[in-house]
C-alpha atoms as an extended CHARMM CRD file, in Angstrom:
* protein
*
       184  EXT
         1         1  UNK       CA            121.4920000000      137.7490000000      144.0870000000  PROA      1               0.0000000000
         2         2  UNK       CA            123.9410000000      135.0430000000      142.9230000000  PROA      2               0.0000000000
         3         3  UNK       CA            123.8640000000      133.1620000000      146.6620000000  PROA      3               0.0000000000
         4         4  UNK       CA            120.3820000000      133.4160000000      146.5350000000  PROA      4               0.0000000000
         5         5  UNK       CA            120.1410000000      131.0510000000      143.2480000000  PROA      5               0.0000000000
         6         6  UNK       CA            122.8940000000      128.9780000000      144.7690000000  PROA      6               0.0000000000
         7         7  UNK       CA            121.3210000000      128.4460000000      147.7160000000  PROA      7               0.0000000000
         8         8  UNK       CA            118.0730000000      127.9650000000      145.9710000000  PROA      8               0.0000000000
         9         9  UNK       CA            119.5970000000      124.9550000000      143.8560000000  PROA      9               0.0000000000
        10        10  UNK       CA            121.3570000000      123.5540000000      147.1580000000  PROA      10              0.0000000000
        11        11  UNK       CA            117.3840000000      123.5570000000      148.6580000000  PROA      11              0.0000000000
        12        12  UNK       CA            115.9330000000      121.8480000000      145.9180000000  PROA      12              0.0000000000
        13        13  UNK       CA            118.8930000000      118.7750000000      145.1120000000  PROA      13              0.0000000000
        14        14  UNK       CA            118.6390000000      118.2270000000      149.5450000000  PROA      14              0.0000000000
        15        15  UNK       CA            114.8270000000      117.9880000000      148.8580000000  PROA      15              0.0000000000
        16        16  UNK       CA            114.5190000000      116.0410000000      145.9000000000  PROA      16              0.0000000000
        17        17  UNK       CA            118.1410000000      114.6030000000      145.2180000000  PROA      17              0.0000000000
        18        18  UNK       CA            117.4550000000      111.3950000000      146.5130000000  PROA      18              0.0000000000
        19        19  UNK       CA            114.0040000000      110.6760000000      144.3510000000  PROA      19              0.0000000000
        20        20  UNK       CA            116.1310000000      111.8800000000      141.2370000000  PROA      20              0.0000000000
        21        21  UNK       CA            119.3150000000      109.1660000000      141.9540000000  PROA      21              0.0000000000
        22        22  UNK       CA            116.1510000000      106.7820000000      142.4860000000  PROA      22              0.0000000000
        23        23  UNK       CA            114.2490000000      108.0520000000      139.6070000000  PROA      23              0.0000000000
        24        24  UNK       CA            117.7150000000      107.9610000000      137.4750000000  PROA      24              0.0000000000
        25        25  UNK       CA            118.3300000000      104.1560000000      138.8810000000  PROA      25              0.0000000000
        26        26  UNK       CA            114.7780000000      102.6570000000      138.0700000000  PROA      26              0.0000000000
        27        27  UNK       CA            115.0570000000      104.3150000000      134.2310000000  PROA      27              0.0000000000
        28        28  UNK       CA            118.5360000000      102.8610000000      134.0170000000  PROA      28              0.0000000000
        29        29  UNK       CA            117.6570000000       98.5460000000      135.6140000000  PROA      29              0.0000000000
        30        30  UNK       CA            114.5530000000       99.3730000000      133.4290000000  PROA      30              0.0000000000
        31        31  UNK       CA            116.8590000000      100.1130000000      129.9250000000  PROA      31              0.0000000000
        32        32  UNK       CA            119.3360000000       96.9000000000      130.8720000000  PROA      32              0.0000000000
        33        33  UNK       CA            116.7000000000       94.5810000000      131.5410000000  PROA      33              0.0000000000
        34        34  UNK       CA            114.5250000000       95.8510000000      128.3620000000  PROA      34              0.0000000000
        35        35  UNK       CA            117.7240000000       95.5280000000      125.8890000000  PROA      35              0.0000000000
        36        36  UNK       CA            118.8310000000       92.0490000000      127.3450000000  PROA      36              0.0000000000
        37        37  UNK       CA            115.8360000000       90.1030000000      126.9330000000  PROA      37              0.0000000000
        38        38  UNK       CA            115.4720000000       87.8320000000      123.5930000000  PROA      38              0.0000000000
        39        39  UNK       CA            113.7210000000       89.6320000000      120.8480000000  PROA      39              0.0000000000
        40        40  UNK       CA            111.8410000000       86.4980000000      119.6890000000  PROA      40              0.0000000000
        41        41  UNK       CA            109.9120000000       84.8060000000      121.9150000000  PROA      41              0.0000000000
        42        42  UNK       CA            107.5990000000       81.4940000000      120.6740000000  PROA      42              0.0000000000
        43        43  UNK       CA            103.9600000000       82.6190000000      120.8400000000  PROA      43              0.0000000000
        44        44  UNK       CA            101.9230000000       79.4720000000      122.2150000000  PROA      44              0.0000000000
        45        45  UNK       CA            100.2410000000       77.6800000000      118.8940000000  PROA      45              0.0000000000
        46        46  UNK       CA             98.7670000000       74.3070000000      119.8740000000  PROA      46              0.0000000000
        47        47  UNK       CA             96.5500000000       74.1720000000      117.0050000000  PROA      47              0.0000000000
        48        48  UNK       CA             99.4610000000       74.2010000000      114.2870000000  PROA      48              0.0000000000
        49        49  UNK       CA            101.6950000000       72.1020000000      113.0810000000  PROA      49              0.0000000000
        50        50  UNK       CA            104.3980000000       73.6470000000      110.9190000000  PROA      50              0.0000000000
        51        51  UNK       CA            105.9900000000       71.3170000000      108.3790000000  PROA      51              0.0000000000
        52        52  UNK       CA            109.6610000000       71.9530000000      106.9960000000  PROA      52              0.0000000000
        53        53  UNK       CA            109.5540000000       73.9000000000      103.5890000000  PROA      53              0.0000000000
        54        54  UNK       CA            112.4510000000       71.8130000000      101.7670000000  PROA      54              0.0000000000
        55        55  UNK       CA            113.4970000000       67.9000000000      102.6780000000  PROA      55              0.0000000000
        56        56  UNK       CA            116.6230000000       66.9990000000      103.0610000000  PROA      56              0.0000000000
        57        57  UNK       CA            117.9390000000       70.4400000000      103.3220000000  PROA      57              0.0000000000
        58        58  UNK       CA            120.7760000000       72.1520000000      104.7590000000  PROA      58              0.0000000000
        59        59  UNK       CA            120.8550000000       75.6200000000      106.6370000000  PROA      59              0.0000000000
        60        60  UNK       CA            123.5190000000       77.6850000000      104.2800000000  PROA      60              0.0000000000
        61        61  UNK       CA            122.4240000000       81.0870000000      106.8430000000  PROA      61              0.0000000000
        62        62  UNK       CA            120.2960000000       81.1570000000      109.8230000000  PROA      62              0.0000000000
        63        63  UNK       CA            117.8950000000       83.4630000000      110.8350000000  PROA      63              0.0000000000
        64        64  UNK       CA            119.5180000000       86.3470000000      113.0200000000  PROA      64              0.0000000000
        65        65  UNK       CA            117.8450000000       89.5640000000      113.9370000000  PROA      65              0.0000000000
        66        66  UNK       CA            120.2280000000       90.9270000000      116.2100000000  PROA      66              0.0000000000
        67        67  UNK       CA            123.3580000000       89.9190000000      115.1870000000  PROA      67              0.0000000000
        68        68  UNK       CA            124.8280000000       91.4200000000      111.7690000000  PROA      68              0.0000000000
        69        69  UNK       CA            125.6090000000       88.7180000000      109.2490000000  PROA      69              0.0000000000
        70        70  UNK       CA            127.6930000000       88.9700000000      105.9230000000  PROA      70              0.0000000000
        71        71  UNK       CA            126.0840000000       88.8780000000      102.6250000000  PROA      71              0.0000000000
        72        72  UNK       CA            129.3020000000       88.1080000000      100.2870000000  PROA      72              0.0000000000
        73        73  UNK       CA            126.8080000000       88.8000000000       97.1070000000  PROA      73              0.0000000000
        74        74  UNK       CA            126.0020000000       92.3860000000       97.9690000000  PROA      74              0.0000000000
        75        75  UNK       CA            129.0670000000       92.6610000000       99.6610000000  PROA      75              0.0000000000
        76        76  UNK       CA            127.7990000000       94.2640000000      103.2100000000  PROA      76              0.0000000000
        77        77  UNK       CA            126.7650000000       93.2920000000      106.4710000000  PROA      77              0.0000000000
        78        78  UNK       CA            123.0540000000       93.2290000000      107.2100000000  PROA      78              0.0000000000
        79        79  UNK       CA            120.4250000000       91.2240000000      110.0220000000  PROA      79              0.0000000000
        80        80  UNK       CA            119.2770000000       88.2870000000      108.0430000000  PROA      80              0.0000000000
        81        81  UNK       CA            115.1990000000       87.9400000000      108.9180000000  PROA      81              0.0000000000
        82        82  UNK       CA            114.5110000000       84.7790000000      107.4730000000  PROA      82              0.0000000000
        83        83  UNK       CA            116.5760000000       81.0810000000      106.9510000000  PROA      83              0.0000000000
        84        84  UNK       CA            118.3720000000       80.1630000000      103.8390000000  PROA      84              0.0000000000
        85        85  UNK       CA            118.0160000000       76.5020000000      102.3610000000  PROA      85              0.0000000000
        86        86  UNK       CA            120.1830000000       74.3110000000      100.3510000000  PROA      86              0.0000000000
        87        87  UNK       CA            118.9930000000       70.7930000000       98.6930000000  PROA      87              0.0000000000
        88        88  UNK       CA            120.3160000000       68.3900000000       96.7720000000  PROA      88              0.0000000000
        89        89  UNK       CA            115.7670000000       67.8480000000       96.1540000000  PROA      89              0.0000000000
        90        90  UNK       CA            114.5610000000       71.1230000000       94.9290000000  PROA      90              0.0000000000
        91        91  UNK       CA            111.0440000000       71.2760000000       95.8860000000  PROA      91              0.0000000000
        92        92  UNK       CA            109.9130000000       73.5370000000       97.8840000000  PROA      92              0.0000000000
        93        93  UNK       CA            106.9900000000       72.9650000000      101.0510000000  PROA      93              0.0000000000
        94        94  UNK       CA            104.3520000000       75.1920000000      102.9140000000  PROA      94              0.0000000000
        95        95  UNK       CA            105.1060000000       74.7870000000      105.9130000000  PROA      95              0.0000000000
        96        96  UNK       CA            101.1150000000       74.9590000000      107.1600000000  PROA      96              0.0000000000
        97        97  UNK       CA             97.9020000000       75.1470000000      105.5640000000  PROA      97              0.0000000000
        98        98  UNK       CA             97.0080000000       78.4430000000      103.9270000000  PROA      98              0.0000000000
        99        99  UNK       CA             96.0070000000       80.4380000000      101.2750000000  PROA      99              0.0000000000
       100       100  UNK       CA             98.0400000000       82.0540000000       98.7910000000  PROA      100             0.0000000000
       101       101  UNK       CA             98.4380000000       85.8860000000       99.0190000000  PROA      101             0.0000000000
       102       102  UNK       CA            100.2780000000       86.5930000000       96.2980000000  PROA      102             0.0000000000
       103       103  UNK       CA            103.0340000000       85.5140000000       93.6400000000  PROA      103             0.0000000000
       104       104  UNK       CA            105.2660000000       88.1220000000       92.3760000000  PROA      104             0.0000000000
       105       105  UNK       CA            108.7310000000       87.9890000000       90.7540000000  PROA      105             0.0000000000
       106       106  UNK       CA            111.8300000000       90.9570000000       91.5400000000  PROA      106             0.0000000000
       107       107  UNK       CA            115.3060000000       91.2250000000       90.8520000000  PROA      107             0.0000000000
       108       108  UNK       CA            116.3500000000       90.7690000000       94.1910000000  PROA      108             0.0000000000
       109       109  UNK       CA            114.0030000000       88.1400000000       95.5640000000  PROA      109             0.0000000000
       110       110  UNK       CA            113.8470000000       86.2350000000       92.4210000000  PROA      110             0.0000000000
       111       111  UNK       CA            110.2970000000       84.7740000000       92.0630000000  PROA      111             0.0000000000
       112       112  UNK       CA            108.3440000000       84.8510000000       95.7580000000  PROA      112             0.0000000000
       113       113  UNK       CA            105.3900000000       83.1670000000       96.9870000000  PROA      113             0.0000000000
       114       114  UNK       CA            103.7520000000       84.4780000000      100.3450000000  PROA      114             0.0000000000
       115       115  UNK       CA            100.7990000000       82.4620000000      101.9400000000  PROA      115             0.0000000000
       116       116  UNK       CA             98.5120000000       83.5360000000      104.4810000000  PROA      116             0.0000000000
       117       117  UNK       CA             97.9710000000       80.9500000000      107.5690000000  PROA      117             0.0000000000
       118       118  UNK       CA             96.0630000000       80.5810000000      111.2300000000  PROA      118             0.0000000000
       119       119  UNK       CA             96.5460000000       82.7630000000      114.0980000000  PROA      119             0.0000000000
       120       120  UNK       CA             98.4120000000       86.0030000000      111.8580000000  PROA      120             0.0000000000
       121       121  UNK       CA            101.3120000000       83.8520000000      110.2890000000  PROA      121             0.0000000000
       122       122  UNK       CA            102.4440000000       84.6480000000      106.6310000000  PROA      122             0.0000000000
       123       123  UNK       CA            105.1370000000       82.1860000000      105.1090000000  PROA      123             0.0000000000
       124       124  UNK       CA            107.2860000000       83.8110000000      102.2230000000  PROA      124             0.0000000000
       125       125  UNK       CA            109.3650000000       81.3480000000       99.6940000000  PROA      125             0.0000000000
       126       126  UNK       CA            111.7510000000       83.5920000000       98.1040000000  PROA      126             0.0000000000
       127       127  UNK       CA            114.3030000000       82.3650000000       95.1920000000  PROA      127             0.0000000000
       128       128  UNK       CA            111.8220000000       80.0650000000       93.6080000000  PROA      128             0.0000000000
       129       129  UNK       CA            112.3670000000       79.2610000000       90.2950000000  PROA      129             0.0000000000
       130       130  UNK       CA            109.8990000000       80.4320000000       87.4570000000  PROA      130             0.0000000000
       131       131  UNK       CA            107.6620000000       77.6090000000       87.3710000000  PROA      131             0.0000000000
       132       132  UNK       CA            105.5930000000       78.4770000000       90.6000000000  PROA      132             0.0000000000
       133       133  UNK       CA            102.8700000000       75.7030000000       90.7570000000  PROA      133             0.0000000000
       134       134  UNK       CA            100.7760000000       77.7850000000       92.7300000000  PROA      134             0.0000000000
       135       135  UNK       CA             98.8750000000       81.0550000000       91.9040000000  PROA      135             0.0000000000
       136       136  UNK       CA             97.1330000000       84.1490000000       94.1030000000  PROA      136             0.0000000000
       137       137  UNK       CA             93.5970000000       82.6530000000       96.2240000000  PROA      137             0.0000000000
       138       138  UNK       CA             94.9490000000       79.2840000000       95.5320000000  PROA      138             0.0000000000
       139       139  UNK       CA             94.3670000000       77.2130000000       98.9230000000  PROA      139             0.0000000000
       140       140  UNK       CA             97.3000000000       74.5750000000      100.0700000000  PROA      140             0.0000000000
       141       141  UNK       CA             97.8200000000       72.4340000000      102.4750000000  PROA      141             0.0000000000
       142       142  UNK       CA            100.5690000000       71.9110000000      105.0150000000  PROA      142             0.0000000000
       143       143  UNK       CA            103.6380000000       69.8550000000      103.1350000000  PROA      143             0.0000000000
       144       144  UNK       CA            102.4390000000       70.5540000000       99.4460000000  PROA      144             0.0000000000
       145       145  UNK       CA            104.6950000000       71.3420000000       96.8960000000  PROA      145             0.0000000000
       146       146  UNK       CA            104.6400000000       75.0780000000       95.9090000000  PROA      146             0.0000000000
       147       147  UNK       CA            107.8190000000       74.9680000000       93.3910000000  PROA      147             0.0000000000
       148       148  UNK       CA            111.4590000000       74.5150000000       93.3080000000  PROA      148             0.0000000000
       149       149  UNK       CA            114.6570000000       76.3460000000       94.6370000000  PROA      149             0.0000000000
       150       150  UNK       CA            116.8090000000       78.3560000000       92.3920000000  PROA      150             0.0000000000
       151       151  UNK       CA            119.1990000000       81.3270000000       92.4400000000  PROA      151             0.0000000000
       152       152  UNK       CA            116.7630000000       83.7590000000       91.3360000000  PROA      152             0.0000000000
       153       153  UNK       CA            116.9160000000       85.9300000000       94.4480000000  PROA      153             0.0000000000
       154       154  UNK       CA            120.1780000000       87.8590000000       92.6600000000  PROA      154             0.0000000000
       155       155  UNK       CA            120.4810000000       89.3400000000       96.4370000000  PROA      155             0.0000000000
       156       156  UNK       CA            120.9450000000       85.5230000000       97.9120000000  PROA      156             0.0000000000
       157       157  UNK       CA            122.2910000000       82.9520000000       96.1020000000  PROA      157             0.0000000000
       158       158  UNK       CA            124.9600000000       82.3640000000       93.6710000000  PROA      158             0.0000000000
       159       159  UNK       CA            123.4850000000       78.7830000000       93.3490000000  PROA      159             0.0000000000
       160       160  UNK       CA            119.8180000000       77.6160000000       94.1450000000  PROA      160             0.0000000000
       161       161  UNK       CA            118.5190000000       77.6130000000       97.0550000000  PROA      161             0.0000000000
       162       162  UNK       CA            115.4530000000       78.8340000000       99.2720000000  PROA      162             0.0000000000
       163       163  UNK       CA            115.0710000000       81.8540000000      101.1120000000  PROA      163             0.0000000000
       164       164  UNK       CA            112.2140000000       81.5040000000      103.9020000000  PROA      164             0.0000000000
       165       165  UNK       CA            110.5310000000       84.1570000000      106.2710000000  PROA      165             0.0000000000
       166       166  UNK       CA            108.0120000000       83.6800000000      108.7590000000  PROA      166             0.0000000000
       167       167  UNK       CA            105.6870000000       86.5330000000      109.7400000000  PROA      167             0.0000000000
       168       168  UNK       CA            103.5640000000       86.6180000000      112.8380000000  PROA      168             0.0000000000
       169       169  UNK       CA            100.9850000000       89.8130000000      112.9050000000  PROA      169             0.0000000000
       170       170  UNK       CA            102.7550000000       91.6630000000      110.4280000000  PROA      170             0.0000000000
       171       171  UNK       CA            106.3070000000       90.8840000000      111.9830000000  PROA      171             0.0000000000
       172       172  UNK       CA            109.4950000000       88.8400000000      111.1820000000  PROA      172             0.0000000000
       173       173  UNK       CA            109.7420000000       86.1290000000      113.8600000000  PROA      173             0.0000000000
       174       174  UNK       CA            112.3840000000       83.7010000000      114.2210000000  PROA      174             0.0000000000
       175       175  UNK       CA            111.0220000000       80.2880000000      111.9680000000  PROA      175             0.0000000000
       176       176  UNK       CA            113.0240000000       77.9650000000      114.7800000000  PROA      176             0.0000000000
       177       177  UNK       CA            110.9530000000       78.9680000000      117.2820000000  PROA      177             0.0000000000
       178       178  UNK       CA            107.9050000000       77.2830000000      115.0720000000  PROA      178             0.0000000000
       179       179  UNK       CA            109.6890000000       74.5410000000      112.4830000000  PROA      179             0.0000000000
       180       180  UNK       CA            111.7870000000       72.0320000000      113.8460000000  PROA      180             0.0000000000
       181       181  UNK       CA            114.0100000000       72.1980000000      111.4950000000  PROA      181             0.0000000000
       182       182  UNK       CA            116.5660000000       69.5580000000      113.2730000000  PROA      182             0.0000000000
       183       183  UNK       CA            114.2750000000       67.0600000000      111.2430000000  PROA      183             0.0000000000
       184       184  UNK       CA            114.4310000000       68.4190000000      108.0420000000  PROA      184             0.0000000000
């Protein structure tokens, strides 16, 4: 009875071993090539024209969504979905024309401003300070002033500065791909 199972499994790996190593080699170039490619990839918009959200600023932490970053504040490592701004000017930019979404103030965030653009992008100002010049349904246009930078976002910055996120559909996207934020 035992041979006969053995020689049943011997059967079925000379009938069908070869389309399982192929099967098992397709799944596995498949995997490599699916968790080497960039996450963020530019999405084509010709009709906007993104605007930097501070002047004169410098990058204090980039945007990384794959590589872990340290946060010296909460003392642990974590992705970093947005770019962190430092200026000698405070004011703070959209970065496109839009219409306010909402303005809402938390511990960790400090006082945050998220406006609604073209095409499924959402711009989010975090660490503002408390005098927000803008309020819920206002409208805005590219490159006006929404408030100032502080340290409000407890889970940020020690000293002022801007945390800024850039949603596409819903999802974090990298803002470098859309700013050019060499010309800030």
């Amino acid at each position: 009875m035992e041979l006969s199972k053995q020689n049943k499994i011997k059967n079925f790996f000379k009938r069908y071993g070869v389309m399982i190593v192929a099967g098992v080699f397709v799944v596995a170039i498949a995997l490599t090539i699916g968790l080497t490619l960039p996450k963020a990839q530019q999405v084509s918009t010709p009709n906007l024209s993104f605007t930097v959200p501070m002047t004169d600023a410098q990058i204090t932490k980039d945007f990384s969504d794959q590589d872990l970053q340290y946060n010296p504040i909460l003392n642990r490592w974590e992705t970093h979905l947005g770019i962190d701004f430092a200026s000698e000017n405070s004011a703070v930019y959209s970065v496109l024309d839009g219409t306010i979404l909402s303005v809402t103030n938390n511990s960790l965030e400090g006082y945050v401003v998220e406006i609604e653009h073209a095409d499924g992008f959402v711009s989010v100002y975090s660490s503002l300070s408390e005098n927000v010049l803008v309020k819920e349904g206002d409208t805005v246009e590219g490159g006006q002033q929404i408030g100032e930078a502080s340290n409000t976002a407890t889970a940020e910055f020690e000293e002022a500065g801007l945390h800024f996120c850039l949603l596409k559909d819903g999802l974090e996207v990298d803002p470098n791909l859309y700013i050019d934020l060499q010309n800030k």
